[in-house]
The first five atom37 places (N, CA, C, CB, O) and aatype in JSON, in Angstrom:
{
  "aatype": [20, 20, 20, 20, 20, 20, 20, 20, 20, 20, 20, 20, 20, 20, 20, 20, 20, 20, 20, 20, 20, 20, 20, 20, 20, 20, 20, 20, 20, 20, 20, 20, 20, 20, 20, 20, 20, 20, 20, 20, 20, 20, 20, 20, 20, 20, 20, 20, 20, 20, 20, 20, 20, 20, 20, 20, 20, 20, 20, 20, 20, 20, 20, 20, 20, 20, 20, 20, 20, 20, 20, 20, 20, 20, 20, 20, 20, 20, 20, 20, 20, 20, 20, 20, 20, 20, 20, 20, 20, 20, 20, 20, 20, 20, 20, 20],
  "atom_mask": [
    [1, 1, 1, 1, 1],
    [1, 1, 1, 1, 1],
    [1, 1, 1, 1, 1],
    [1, 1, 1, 1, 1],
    [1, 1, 1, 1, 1],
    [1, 1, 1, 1, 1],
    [1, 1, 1, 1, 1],
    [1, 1, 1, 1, 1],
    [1, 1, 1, 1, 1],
    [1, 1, 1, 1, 1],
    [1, 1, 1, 1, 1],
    [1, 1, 1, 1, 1],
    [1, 1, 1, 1, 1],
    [1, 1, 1, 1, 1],
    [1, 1, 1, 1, 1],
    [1, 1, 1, 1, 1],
    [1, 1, 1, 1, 1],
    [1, 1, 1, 1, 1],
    [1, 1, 1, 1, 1],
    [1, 1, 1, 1, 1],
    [1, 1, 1, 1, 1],
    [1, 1, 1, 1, 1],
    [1, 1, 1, 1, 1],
    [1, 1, 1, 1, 1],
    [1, 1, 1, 1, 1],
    [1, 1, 1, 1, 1],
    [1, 1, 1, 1, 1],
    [1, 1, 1, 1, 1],
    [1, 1, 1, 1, 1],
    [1, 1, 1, 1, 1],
    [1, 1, 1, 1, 1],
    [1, 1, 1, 1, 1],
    [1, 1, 1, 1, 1],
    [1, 1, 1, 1, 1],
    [1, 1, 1, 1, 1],
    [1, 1, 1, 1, 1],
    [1, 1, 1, 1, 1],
    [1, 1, 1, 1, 1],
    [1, 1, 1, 1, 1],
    [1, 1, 1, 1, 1],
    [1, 1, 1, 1, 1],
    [1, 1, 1, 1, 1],
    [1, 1, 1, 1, 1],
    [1, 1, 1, 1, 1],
    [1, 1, 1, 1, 1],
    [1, 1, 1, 1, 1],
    [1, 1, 1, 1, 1],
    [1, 1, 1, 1, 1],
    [1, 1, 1, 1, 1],
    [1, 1, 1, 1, 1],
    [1, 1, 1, 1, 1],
    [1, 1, 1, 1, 1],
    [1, 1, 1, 1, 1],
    [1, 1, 1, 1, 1],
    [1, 1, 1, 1, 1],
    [1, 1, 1, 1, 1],
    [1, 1, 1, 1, 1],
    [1, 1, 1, 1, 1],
    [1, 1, 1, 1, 1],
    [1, 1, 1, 1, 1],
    [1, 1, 1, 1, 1],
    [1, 1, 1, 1, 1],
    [1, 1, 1, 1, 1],
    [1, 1, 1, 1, 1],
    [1, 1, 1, 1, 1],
    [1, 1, 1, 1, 1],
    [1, 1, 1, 1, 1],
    [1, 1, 1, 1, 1],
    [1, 1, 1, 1, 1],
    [1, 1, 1, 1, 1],
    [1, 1, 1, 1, 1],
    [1, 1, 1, 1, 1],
    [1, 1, 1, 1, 1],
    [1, 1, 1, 1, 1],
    [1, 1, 1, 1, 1],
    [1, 1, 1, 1, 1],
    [1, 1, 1, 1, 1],
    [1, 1, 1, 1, 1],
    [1, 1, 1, 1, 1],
    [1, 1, 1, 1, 1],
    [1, 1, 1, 1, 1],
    [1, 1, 1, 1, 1],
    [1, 1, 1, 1, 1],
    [1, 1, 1, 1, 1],
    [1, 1, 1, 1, 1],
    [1, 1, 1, 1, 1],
    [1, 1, 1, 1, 1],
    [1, 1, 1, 1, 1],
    [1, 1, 1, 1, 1],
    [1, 1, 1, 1, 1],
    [1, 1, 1, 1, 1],
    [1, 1, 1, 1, 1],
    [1, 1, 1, 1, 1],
    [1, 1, 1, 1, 1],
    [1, 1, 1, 1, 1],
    [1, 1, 1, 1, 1]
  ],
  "atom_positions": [
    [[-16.4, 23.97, -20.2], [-17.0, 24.18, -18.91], [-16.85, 22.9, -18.08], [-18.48, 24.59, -19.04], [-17.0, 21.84, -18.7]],
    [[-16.59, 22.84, -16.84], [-16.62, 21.79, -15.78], [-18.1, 21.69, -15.34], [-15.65, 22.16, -14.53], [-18.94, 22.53, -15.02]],
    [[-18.12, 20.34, -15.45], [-19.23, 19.7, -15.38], [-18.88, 19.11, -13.69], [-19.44, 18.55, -16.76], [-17.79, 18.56, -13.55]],
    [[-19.71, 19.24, -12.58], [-19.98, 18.44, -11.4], [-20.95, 17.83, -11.13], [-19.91, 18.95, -10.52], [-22.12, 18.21, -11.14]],
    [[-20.33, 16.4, -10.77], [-21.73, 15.72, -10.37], [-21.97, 15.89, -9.14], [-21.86, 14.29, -10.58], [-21.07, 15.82, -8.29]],
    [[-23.66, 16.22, -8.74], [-24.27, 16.17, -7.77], [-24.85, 14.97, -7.05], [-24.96, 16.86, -8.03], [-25.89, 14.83, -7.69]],
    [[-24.86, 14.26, -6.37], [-25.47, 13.08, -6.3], [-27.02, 13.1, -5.8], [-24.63, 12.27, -5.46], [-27.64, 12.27, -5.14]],
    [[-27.36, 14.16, -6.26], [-28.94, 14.54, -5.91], [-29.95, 14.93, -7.05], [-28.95, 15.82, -4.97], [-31.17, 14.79, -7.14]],
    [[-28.79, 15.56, -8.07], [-29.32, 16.25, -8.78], [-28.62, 15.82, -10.69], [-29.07, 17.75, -8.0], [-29.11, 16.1, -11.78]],
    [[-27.49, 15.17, -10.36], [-26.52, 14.52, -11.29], [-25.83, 15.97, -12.07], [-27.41, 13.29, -12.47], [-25.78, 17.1, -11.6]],
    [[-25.36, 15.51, -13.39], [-24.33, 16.51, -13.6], [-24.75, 18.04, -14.03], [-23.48, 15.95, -14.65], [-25.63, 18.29, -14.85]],
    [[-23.91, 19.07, -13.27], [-24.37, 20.9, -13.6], [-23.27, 21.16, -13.59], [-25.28, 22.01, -12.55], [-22.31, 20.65, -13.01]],
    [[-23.38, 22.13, -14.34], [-21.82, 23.04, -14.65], [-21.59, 23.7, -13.45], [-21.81, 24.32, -15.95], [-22.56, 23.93, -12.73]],
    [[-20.35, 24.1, -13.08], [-19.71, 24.54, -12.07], [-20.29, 25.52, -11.35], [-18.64, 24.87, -12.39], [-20.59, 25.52, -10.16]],
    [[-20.46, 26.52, -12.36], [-21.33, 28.09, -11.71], [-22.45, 27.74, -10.77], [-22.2, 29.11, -13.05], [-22.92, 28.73, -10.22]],
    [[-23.04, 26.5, -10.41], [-24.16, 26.24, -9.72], [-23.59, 25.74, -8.22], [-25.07, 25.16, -10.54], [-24.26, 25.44, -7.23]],
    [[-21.89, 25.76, -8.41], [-22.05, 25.08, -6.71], [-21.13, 26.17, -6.44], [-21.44, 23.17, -6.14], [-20.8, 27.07, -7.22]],
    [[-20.6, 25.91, -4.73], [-19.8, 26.32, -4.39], [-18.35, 25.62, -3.45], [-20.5, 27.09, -4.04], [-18.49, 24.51, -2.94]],
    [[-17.4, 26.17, -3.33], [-16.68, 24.98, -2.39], [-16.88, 25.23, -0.74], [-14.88, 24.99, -2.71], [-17.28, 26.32, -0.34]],
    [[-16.62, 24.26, 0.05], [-17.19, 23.72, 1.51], [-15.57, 23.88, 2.13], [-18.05, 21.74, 1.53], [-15.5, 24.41, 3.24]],
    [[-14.56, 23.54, 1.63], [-13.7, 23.38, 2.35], [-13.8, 21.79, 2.38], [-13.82, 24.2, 3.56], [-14.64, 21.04, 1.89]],
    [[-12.8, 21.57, 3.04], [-11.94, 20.14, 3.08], [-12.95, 19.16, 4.04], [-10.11, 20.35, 3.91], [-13.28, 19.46, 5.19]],
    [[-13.32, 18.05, 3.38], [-14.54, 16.93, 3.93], [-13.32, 16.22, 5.27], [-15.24, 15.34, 2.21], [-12.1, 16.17, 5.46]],
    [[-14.29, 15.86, 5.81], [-14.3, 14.47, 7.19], [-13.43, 15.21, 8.09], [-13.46, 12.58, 6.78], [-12.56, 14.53, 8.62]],
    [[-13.47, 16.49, 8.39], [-13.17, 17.1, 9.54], [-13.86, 17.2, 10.27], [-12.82, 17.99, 9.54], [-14.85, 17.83, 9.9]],
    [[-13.9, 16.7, 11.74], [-14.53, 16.41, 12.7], [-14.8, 17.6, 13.56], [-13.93, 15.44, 13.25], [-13.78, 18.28, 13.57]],
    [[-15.65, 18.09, 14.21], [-15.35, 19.08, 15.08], [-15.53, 18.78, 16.44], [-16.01, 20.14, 14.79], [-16.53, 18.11, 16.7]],
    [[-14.71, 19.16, 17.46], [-13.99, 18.75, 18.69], [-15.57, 19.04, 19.31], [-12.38, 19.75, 19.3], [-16.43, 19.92, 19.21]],
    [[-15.37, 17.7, 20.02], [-16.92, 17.68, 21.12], [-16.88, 18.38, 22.41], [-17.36, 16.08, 21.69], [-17.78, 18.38, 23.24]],
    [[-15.86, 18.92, 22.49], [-15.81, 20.11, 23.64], [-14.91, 21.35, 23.51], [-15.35, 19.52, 24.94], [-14.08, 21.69, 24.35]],
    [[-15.21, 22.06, 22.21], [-14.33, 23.42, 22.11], [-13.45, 23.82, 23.19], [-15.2, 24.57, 21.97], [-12.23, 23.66, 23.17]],
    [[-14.15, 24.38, 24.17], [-14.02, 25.06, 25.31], [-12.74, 24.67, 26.26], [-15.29, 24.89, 25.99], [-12.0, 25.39, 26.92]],
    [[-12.77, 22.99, 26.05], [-11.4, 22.72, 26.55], [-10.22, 22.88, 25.56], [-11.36, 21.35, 27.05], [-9.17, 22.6, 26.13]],
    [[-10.09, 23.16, 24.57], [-9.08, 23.55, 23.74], [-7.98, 24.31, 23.85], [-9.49, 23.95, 23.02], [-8.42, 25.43, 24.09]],
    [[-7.06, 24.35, 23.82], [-5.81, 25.52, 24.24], [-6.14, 26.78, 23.11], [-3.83, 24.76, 23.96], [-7.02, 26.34, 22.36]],
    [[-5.83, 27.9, 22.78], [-5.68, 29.1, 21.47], [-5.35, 28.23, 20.39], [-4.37, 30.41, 21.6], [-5.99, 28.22, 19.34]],
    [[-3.71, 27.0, 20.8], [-3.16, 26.66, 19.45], [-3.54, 25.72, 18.73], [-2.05, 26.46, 19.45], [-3.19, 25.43, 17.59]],
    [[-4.55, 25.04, 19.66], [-5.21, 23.7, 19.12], [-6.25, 24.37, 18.47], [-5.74, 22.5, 20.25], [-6.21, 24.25, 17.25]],
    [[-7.33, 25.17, 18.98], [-8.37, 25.85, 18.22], [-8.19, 26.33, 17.05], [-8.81, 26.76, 18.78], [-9.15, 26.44, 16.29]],
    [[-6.57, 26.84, 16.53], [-6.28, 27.49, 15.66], [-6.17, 26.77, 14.63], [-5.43, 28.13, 15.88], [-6.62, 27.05, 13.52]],
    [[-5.37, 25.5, 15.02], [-5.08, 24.19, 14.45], [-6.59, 23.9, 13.5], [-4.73, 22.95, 15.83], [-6.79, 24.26, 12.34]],
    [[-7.58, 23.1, 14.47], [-8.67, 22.86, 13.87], [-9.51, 23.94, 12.99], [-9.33, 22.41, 14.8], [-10.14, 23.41, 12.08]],
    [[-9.62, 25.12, 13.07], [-9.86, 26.32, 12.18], [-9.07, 26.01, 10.94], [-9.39, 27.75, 12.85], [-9.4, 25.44, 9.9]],
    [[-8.08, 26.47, 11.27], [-7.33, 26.88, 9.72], [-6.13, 25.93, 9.07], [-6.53, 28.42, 9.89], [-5.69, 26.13, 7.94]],
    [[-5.66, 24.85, 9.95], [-4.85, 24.01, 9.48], [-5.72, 23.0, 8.62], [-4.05, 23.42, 10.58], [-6.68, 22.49, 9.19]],
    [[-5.51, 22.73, 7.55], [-6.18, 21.55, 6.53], [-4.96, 20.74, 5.46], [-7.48, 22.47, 5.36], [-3.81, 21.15, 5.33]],
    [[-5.22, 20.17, 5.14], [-3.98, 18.85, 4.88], [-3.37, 19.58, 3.16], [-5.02, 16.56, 4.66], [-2.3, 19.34, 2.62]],
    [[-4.08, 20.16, 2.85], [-4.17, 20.7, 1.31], [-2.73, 19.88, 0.24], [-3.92, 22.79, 1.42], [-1.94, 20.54, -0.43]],
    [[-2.72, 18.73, 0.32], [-2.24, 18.35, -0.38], [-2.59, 17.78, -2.12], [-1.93, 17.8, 0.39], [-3.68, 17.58, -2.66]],
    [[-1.3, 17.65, -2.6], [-1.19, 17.5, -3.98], [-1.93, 16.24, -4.67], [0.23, 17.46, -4.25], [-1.14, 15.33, -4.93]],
    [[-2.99, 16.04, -4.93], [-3.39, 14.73, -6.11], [-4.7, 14.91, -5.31], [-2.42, 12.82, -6.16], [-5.11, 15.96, -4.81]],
    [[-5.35, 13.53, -5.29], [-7.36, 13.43, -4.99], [-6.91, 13.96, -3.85], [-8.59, 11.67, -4.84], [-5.79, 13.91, -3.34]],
    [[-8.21, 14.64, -3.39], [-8.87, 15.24, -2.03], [-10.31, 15.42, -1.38], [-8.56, 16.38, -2.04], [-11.31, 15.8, -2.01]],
    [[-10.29, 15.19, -0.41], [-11.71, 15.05, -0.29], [-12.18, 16.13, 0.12], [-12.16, 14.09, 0.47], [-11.47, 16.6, 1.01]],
    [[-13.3, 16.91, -0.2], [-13.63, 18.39, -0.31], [-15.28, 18.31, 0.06], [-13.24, 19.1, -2.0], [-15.88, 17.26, -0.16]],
    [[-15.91, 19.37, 0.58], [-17.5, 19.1, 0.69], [-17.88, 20.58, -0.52], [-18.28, 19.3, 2.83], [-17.31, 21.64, -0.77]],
    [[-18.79, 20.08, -0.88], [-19.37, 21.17, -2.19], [-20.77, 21.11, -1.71], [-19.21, 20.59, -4.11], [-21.39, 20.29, -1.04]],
    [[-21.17, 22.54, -2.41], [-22.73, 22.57, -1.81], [-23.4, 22.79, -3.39], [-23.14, 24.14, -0.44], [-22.68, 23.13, -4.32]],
    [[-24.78, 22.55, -3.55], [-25.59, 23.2, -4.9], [-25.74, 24.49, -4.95], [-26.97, 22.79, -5.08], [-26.62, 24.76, -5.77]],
    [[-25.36, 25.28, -4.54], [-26.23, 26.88, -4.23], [-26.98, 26.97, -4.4], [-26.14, 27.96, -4.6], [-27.92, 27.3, -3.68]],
    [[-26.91, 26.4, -6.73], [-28.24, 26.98, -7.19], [-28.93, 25.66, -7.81], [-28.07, 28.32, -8.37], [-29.29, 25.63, -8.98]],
    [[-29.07, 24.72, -7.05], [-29.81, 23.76, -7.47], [-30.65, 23.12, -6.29], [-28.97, 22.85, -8.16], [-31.74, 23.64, -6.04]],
    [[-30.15, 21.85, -5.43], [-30.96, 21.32, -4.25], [-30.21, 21.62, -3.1], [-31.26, 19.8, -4.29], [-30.18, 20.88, -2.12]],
    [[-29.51, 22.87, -3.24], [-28.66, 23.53, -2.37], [-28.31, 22.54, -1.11], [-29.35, 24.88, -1.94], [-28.17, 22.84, 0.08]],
    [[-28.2, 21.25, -1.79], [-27.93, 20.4, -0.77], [-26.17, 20.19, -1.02], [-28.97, 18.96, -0.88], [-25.49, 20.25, -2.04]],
    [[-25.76, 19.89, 0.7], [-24.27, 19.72, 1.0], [-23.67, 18.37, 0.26], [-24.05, 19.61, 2.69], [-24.49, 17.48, 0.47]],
    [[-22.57, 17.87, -0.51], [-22.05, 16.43, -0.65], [-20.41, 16.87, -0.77], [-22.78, 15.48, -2.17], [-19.8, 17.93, -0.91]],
    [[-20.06, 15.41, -0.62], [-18.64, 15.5, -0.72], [-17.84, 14.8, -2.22], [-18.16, 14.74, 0.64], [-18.27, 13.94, -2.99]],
    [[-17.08, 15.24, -2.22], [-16.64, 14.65, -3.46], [-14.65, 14.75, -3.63], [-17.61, 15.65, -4.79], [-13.89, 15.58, -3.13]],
    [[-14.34, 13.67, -4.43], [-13.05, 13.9, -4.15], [-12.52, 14.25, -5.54], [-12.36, 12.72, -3.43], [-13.16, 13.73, -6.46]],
    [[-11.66, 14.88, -5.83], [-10.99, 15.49, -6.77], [-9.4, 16.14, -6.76], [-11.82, 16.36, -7.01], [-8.78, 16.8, -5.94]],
    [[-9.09, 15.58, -8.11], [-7.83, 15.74, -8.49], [-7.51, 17.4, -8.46], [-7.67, 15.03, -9.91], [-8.14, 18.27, -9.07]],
    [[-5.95, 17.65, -7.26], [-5.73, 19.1, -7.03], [-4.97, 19.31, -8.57], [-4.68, 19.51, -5.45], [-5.0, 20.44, -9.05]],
    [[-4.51, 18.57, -9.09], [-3.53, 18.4, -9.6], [-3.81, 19.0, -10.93], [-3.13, 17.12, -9.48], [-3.18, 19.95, -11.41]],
    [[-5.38, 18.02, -11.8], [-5.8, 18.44, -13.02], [-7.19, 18.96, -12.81], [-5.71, 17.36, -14.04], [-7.97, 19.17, -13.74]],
    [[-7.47, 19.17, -11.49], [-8.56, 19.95, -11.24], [-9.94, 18.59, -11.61], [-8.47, 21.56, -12.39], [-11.07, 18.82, -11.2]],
    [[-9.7, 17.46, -12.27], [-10.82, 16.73, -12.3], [-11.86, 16.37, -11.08], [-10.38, 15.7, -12.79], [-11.41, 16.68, -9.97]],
    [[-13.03, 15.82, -11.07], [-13.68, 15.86, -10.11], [-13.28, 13.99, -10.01], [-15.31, 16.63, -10.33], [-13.64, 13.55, -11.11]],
    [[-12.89, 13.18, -9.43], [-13.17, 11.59, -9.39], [-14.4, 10.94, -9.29], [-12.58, 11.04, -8.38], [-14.94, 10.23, -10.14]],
    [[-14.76, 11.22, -8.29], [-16.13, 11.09, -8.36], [-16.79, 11.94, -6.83], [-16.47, 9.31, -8.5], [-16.0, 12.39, -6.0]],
    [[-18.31, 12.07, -6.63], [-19.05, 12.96, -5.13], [-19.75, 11.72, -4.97], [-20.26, 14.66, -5.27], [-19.74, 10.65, -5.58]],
    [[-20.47, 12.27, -3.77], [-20.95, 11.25, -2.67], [-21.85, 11.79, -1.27], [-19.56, 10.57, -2.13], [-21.19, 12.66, -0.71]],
    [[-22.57, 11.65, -0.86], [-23.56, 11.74, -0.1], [-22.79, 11.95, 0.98], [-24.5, 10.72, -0.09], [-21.78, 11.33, 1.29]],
    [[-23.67, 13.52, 1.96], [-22.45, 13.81, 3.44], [-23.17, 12.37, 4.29], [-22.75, 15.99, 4.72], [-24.33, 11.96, 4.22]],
    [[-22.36, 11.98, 4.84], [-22.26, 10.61, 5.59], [-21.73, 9.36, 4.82], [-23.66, 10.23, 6.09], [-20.98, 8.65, 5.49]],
    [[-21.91, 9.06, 3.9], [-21.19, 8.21, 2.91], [-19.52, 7.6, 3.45], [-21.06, 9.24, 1.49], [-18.7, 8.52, 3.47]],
    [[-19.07, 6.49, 3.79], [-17.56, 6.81, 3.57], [-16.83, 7.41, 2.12], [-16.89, 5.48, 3.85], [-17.04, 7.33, 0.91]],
    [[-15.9, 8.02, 3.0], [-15.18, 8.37, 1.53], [-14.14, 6.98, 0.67], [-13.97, 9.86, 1.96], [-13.45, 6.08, 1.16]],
    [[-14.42, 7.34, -0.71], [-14.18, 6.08, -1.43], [-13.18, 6.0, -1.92], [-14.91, 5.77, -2.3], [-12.57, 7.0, -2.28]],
    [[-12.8, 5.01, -2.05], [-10.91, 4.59, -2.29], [-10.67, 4.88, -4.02], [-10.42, 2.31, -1.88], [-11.16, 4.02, -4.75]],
    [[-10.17, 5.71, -4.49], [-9.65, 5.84, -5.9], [-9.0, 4.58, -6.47], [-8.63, 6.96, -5.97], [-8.49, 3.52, -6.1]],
    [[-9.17, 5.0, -7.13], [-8.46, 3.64, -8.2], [-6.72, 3.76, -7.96], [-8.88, 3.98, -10.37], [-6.09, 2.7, -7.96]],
    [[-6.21, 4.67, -7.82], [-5.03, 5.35, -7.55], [-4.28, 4.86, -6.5], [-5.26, 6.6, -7.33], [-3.15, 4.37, -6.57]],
    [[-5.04, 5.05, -5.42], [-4.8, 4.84, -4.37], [-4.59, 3.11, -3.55], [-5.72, 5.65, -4.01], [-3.95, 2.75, -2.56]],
    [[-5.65, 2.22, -4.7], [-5.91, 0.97, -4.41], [-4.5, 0.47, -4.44], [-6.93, 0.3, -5.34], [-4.14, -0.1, -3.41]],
    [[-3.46, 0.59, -5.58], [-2.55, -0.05, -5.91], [-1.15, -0.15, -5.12], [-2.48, 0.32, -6.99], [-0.25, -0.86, -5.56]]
  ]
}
């Protein structure tokens, strides 16, 4: 079983959260001026690339609170989560 850490609640097996979709997407401070293709853009375009990613997860069934966390697409590991507002944190991977 996959174990996730919560940073509220520390580690629960998977069945207790759910996924958020892709972390530190901003949402445009004035929709309304947007063209169709830009709106579409920010909706449904997301970077979904191969290795860590930064993702927001929620508890459902615990402090049904929101965090982000980054994790390997690759072997599915979690690297490590983190509090929504937190910067997101540089992998070891990535440092080198």
């Amino acid at each position: 079983m996959l174990l996730i850490h919560c940073p509220y609640c520390g580690a629960r097996p998977e069945i207790e959260f759910r996924y958020g979709g892709e972390a530190h997407i901003a949402r445009p401070s004035d929709p309304s001026a947007l063209s169709d293709g830009q709106w579409t853009e920010f909706l449904f375009l997301r970077s979904n690339r191969k290795g860590v990613h930064a993702e927001r997860w929620r508890h459902t069934h615990g402090c049904g609170r929101f965090f982000n966390a980054l994790r390997d697409t690759v072997t599915d590991k979690f690297v490590t989560s983190y509090k929504i507002g937190d910067p997101r944190p540089v992998p070891d991977e990535e440092r080198r």
